[in-house]
PAFIVEX-230777 format. One line per field, with one value per residue (C-alpha): residue number from 0; residue in one letter; x, y, z. Coordinates in steps of 0.001 Angstrom, whole numbers, m for minus. Example, Ala and Ser with C-alpha at 12.3 -4.5 7.8 and 13.67 -1.06 7.14 Angstrom:
BEGIN
n = c(0/1);
res = c(a/s);
u = c(12300/13670);
v = c(m4500/m1060);
w = c(7800/7140);
***
This chain:
BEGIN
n = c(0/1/2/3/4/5/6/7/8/9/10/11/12/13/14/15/16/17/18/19/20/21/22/23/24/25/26/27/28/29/30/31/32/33/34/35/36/37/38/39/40/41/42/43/44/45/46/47/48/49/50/51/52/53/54/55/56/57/58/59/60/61/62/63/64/65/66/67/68/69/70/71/72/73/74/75/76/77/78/79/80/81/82/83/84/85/86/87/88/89/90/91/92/93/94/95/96/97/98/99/100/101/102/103/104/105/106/107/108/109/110/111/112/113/114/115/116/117/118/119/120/121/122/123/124/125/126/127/128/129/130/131/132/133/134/135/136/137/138/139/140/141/142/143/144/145/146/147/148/149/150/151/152/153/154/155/156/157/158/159/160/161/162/163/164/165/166/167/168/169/170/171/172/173/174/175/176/177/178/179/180/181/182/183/184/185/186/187/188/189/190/191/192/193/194/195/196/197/198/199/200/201/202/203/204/205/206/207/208/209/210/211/212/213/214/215/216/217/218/219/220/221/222/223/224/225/226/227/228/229/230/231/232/233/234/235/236/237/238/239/240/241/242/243/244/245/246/247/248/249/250/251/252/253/254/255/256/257/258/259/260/261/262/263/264/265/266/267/268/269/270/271/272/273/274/275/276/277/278/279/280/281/282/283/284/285/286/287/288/289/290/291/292/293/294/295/296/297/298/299/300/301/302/303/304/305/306/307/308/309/310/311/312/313/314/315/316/317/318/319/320/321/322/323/324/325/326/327/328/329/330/331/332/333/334/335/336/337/338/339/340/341/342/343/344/345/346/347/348/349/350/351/352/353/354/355/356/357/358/359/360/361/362/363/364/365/366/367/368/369/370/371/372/373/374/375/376/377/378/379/380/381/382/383/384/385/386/387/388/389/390/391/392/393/394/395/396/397/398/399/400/401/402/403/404/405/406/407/408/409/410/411/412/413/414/415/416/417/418/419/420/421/422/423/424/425/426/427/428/429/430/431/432/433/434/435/436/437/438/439/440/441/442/443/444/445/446/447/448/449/450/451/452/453/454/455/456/457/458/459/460/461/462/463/464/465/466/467/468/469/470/471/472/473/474/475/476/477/478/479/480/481/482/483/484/485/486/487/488/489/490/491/492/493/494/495/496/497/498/499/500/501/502/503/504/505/506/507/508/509/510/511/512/513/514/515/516/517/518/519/520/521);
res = c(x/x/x/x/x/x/x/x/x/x/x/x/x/x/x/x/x/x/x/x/x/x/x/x/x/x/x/x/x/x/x/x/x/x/x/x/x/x/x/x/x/x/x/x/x/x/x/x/x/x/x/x/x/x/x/x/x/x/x/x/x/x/x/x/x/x/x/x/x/x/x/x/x/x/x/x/x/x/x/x/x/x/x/x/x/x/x/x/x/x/x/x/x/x/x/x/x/x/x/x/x/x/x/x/x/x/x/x/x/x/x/x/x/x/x/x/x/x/x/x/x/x/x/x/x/x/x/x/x/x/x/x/x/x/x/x/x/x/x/x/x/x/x/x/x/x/x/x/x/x/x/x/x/x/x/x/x/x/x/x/x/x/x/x/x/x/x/x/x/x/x/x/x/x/x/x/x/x/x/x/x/x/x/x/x/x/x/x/x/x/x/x/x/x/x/x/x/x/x/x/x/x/x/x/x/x/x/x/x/x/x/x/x/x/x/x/x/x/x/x/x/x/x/x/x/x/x/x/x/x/x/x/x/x/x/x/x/x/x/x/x/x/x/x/x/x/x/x/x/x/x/x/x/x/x/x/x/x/x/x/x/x/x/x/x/x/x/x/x/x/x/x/x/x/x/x/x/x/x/x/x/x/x/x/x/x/x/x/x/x/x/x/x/x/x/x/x/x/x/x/x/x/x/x/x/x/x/x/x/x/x/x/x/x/x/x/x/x/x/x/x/x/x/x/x/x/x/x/x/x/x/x/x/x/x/x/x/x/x/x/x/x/x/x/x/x/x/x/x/x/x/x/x/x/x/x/x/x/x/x/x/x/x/x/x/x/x/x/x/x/x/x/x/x/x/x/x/x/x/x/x/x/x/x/x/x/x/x/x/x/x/x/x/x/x/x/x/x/x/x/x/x/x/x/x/x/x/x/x/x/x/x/x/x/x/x/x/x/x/x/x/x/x/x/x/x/x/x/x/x/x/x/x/x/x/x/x/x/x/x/x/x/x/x/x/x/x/x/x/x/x/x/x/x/x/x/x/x/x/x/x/x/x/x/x/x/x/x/x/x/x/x/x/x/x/x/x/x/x/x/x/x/x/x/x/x/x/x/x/x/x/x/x/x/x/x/x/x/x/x/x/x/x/x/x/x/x/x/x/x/x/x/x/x/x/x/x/x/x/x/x/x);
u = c(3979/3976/1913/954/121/m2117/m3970/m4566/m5475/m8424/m9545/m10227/m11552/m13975/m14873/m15553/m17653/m19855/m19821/m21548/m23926/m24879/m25430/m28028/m29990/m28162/m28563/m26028/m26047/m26526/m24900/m25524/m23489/m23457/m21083/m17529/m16295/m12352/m10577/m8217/m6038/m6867/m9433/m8143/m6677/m8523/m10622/m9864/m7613/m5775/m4997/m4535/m1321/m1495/m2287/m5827/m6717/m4641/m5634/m9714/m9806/m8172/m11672/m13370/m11754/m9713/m6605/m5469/m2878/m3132/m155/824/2470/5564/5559/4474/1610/m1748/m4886/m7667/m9796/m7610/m7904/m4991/m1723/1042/3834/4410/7750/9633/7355/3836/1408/m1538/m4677/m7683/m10296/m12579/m16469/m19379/m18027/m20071/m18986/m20758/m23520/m24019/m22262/m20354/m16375/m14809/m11383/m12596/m12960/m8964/m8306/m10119/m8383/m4914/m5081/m6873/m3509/m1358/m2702/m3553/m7104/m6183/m3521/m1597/1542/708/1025/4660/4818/2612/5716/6713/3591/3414/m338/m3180/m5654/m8661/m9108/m12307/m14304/m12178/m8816/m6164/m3000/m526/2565/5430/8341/11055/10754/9338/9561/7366/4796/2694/3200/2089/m874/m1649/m4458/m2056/m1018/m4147/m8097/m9654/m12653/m15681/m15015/m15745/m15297/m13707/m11957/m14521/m14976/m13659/m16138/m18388/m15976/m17878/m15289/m15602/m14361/m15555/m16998/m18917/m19000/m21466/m20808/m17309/m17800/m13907/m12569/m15454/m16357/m15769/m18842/m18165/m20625/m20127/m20690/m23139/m21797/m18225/m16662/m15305/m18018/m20886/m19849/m20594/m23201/m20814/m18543/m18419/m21171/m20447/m17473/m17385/m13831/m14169/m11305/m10198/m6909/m5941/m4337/m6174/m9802/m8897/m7658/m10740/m13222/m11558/m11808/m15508/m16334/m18063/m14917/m13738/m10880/m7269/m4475/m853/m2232/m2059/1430/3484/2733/m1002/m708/m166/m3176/m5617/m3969/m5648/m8893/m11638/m12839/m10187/m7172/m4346/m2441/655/3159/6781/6041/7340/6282/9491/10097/12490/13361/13620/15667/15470/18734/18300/18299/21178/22160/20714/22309/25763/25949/28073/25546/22614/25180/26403/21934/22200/24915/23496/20088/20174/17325/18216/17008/13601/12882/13704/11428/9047/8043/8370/11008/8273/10407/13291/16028/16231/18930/16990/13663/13005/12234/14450/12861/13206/15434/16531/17637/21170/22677/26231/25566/26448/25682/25003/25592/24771/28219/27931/31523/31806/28587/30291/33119/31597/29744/33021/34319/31431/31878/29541/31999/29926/28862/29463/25961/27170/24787/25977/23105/19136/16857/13257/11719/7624/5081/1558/m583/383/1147/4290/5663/5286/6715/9682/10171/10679/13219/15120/15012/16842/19855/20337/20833/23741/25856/24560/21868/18583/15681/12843/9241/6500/3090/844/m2697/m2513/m3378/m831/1605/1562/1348/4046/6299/4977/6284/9494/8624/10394/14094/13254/10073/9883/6569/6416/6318/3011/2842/4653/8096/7685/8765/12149/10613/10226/13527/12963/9263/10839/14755/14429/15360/12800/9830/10270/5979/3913/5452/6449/7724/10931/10001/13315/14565/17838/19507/21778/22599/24479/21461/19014/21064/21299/17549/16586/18513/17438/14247/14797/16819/15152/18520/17541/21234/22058/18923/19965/23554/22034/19829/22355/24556/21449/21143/24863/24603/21146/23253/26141/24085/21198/18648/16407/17529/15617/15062/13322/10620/7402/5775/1905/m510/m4183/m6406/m9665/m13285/m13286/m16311/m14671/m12921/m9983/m8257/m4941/m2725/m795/2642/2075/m534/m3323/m6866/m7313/m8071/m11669/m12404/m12365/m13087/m15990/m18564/m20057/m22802/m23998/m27296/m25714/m22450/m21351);
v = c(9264/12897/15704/15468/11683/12440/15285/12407/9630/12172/13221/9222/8449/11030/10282/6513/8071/10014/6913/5342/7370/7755/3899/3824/7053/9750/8900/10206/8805/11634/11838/13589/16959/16968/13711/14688/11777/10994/8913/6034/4152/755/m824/m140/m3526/m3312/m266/m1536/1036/m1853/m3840/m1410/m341/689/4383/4197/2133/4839/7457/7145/5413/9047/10361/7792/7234/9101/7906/9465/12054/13715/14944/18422/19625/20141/16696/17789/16067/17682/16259/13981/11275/12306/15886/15791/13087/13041/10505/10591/8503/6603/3355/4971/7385/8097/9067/11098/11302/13397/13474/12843/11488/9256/6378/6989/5328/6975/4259/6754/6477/4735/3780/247/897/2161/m1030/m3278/m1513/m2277/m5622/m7294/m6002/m7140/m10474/m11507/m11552/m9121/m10626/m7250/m5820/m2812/m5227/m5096/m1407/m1791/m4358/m2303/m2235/m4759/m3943/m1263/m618/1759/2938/4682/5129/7956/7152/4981/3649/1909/787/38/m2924/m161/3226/3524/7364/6119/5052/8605/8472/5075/5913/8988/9738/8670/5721/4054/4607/3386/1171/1/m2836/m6041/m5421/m8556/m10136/m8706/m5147/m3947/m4783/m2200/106/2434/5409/8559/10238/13561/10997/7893/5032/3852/1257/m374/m2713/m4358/m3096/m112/2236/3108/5504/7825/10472/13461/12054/13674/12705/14033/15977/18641/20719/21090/21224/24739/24157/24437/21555/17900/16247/12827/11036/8603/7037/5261/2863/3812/1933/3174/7177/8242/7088/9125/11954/11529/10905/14567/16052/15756/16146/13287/12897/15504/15031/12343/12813/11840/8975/10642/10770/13794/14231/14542/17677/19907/18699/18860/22416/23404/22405/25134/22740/22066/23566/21692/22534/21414/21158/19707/16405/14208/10728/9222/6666/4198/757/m2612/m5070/m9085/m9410/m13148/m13504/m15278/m12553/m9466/m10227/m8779/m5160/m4666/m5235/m3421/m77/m976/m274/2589/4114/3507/5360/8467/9861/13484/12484/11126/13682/15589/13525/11628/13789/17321/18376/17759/15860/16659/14089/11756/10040/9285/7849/10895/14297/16466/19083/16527/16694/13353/13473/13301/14262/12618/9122/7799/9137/7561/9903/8687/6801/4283/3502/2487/439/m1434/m2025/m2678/m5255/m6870/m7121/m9079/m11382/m10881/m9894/m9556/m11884/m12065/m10349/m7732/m9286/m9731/m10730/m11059/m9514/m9402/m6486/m6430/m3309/m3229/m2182/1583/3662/5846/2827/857/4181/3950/71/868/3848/1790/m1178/897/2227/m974/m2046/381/m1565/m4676/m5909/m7135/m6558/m7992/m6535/m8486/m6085/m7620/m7138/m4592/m7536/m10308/m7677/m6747/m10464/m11235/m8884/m9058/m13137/m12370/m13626/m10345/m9506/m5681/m3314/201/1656/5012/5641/7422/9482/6500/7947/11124/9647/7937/5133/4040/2298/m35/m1131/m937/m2223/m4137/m8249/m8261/m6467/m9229/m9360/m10053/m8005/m4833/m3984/m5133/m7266/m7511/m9699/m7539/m8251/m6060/m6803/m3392/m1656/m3390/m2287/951/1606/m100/2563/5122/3672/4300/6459/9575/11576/13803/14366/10699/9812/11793/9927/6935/7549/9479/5841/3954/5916/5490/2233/1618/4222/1852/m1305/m406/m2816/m433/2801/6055/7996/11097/12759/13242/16759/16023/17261/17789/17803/19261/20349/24189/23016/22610/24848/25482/22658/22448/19781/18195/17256/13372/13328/12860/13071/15984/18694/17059/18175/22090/22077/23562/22733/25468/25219/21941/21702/20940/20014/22187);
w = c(m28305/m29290/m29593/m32986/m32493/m29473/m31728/m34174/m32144/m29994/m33205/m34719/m31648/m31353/m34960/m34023/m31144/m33421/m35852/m33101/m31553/m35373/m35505/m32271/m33521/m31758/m28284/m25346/m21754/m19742/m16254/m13006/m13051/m9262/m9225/m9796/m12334/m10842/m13374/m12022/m13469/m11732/m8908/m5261/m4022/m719/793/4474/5636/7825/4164/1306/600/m3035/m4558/m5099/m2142/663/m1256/m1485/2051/3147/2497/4060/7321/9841/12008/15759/13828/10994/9364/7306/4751/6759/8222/11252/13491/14515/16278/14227/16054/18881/20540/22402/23305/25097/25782/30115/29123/26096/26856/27127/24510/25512/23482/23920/21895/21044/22370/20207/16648/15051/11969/9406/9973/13388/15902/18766/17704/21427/22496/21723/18286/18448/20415/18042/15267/16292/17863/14517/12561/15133/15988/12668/12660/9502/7289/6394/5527/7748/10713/11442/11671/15219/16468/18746/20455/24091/25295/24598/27009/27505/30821/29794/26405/25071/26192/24321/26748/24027/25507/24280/23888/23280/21726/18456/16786/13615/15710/15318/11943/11609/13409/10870/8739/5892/7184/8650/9511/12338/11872/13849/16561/14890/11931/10097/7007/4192/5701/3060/416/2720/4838/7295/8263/9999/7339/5117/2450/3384/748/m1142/m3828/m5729/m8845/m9621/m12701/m13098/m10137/m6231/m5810/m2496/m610/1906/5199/7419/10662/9633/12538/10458/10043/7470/3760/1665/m803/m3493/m2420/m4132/m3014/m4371/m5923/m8964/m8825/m12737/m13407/m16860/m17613/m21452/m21414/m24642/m23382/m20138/m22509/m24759/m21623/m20417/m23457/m24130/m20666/m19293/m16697/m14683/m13035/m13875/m11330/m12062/m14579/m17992/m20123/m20054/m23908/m23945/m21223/m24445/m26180/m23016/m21936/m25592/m24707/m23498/m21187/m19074/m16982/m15706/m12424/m10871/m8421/m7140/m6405/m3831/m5902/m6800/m9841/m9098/m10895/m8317/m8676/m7805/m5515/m5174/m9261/m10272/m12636/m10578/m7335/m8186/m7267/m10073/m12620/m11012/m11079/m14235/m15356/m13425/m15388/m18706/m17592/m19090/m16762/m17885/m21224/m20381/m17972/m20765/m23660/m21719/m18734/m20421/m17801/m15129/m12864/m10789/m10788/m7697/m5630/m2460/m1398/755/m156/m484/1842/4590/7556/7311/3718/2686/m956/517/m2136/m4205/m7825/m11168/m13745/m17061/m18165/m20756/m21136/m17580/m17408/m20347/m18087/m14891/m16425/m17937/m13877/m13187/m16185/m18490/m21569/m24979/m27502/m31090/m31603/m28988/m26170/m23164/m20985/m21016/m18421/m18370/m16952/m15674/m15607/m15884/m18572/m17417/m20476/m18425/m17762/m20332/m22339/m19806/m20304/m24085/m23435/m21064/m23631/m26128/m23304/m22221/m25330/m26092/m23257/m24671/m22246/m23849/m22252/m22638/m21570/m20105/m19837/m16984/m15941/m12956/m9890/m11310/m11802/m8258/m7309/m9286/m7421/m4436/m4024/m6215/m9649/m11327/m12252/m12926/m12460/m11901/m9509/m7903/m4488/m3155/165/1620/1670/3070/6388/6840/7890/4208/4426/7107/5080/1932/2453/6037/5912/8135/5877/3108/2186/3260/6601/4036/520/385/m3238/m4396/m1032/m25/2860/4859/8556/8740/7498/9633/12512/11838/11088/14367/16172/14045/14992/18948/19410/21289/19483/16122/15222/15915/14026/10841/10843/11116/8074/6366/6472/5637/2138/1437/1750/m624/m3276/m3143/m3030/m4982/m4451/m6207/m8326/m7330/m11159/m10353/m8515/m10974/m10376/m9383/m11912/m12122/m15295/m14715/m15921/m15027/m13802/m10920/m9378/m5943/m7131/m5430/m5881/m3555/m3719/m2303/m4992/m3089/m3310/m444/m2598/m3259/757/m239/m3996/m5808/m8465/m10442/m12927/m10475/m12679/m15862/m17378/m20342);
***
């Protein structure tokens, strides 16, 4: 969709609006202008911070609860819920945390809530795919109310990370099965309300440990679940929304950057696109074919067309910033020619209409995607693939792919794969869900080896070989193809104001933004 088509479509819409309000006698719904209005593409899948492993749900519970670590910009790890750590040997961390924080509503934070925390992922109280990233764990104990003992089966170098703001939250002891349909944090915001399909409504917490918020900070949160791009654009536009992250198409930033109202910033992003394939499909399951749809990709040209040259092209999972990542891969440069014949070597020769196969590919009801289903219809087609495209409601989308039912879909990673670790949850035979993310069912005993030992291994240099072979491997392979990483961008009211983006995309900038004109919206 291009400019001019977004200019047209704002403008009917806005003319239906007025239509409208003309019909009922005028009237507008007027809305608190001390509530920040965040636009989201879909309902969080689960706001317990032990269950929810989608963008919305890590994100939001990020400002609602709080793990032992928290982790920077630079990947490094600094204290949260705990003050202070330190690891006596390979086998032993041990935890203590600080005095006098409260949940938020005013139960003391104490080494049993860590305990409870840990043990109802790892026993299965909570049915999670978080839980085997704790396997490493033998016992936890707390030899007083602010000290956490975890020890250890064998040495686990994820483990901190795993026990990171970003990764996980710890809740009250006791809390069960349906704690997330009320989640109690000791986060900056406390929560209030969530309605499926409409609204997650969040508050500052006044028992946060951080300090007191200025006046000028965001008070309160409405997270409004606006699937279409053009009602987020229009919703923008006229100002009863605030703020969209990373959900609208590259194409209406042109239109929006136009309007008085609002500013857009942005910033290399660490979010990669990548397209998954269904290893155990009868058709998918040769490596030949999957590289023979990575050389007919021409991502140049839809970073080019349909991301406005806001993405930077990707061959990895991992950053590229990060020490572990390796450019030494594989590489699919866009080659039709030799997609044509790769695909002949696996014997699938063309028809007499020129087709040599059928696919399917899945997305949800996203407009990117669904925009980058179409493009990669019409390449595909050149090396005579047909594709066909099956748009899914958000939750049986993700269910779908979660138990297999897909040959292709194409997701972004969020946050998730800024540590190496990605490849075990993502790649391992042993992470097949409900244990991790590895949807498409690949299975590599070479790999799995390696990433154990890259796993334990107390070595950095020995570490980075390992993962250096593990992302050969994956580039030769390809259970999944990694397209590009998307820049993050922020659309915003000017309203409000120190908005920084972050390159994971997260929410965090909401923690030191500001509102102006809080008594009315203009």
């Amino acid at each position: 969709m291009g400019k001019l088509r977004w200019k047209i479509l704002l403008v009917l819409t806005a003319l239906c609006e007025v239509a409208v309000l003309g019909c009922h006698g005028g009237r507008t719904i007027r809305r608190d202008p001390s509530t920040v209005v965040f636009l989201i593409e879909s309902s969080p899948n689960s706001l317990d911070p032990r269950v929810g492993t989608d963008g919305q749900s890590e994100h939001i519970d990020q400002l609602i609860f709080d793990g032992l670590v928290a982790r920077d910009a630079h990947y490094q790890f600094s204290p949260a819920l705990a003050e202070r750590w330190e690891q006596p040997d390979p086998l032993t961390l041990i935890f203590h945390l600080r005095h006098g924080i409260r949940f938020q509503g005013g139960q003391l934070l104490t080494s049993q809530d860590v305990l409870w925390t840990l043990n109802s992922m790892r026993n299965g109280a909570i049915l999670t795919p978080k839980a085997a990233s704790y396997d490493s764990i033998s016992t936890i104990d707390a030899p007083d109310p602010f000290t956490v003992r975890i020890h250890l089966k064998q040495p686990d170098n994820f483990l901190l990370g795993n026990l990171s703001s970003s990764a996980m939250g710890i809740v009250p002891a006791g809390s069960g099965a349906d704690f997330w349909r009320h989640p109690v944090g000791t986060g900056p915001f406390r929560f209030v309300s969530q309605e499926t399909d409409k609204e997650v409504v969040l508050e500052r917490n006044s028992y946060s440990w951080t300090g007191i918020s200025a006046p000028d900070s965001v008070r309160r949160i409405r997270f409004q679940v606006v699937p279409d791009a053009i009602t987020q654009a229009l919703e923008l536009r006229k100002g009863s929304a605030d703020v969209a992250s990373n959900s609208l198409p590259i194409d209406a930033l042109p239109v929006l950057a136009q309007q008085e109202n609002l500013a857009i910033e942005e910033i290399g992003g660490t979010q990669v696109q990548y397209l998954a394939f269904n290893t155990q499909d009868t058709i998918l399951g040769n490596r030949l074919v999957r590289q023979a749809i990575a050389f007919s990709v021409d991502r140049s040209l839809i970073v080019k067309t349909l991301l406005g040259g806001r993405a930077q092209l990707a061959d990895s999972l991992l950053p590229r910033q990060h020490w572990a990542y390796t450019d030494d891969v594989s590489h699919y440069a866009y080659n039709p020619k030799f997609a044509s014949q790769l695909l002949d070597q696996a014997g699938y020769p063309p028809g007499k209409d020129g087709i040599r196969l059928h696919l399917t590919m899945k997305t949800s009801t996203d407009e990117g995607t669904r925009q980058l289903a179409a493009t990669l219809q019409q390449q595909l087609a050149q090396i005579g693939i047909a594709l066909d495209i099956r748009s899914l409601e958000t939750a049986t989308f993700l269910q779908d792919i979660s138990r297999g039912a897909f040959q292709i879909y194409s997701l972004r990673w969020v946050g998730g794969n800024e540590q190496p670790d990605i490849f075990s949850y993502a790649f391992s035979s042993t992470r097949i869900p409900p244990r991790g993310a590895n949807r498409g069912r690949y299975k590599n005993a070479h790999l799995d080896d390696l990433l154990q030992d890259a796993e334990r291994s107390s070595s950095q240099p020995r570490r980075r070989d390992d993962y250096a072979a593990v992302q050969q491997i994956l580039s030769r392979d390809l259970p999944a193809y990694s397209l590009w990483y998307r820049d993050s961008i922020l659309v915003h009211n000017k309203r409000i104001q120190e908005v920084q983006p972050t390159p994971s995309g997260d929410f965090s900038f909401l923690l030191s933004a500001k509102i102006v004109n809080r008594n009315s919206i203009p």
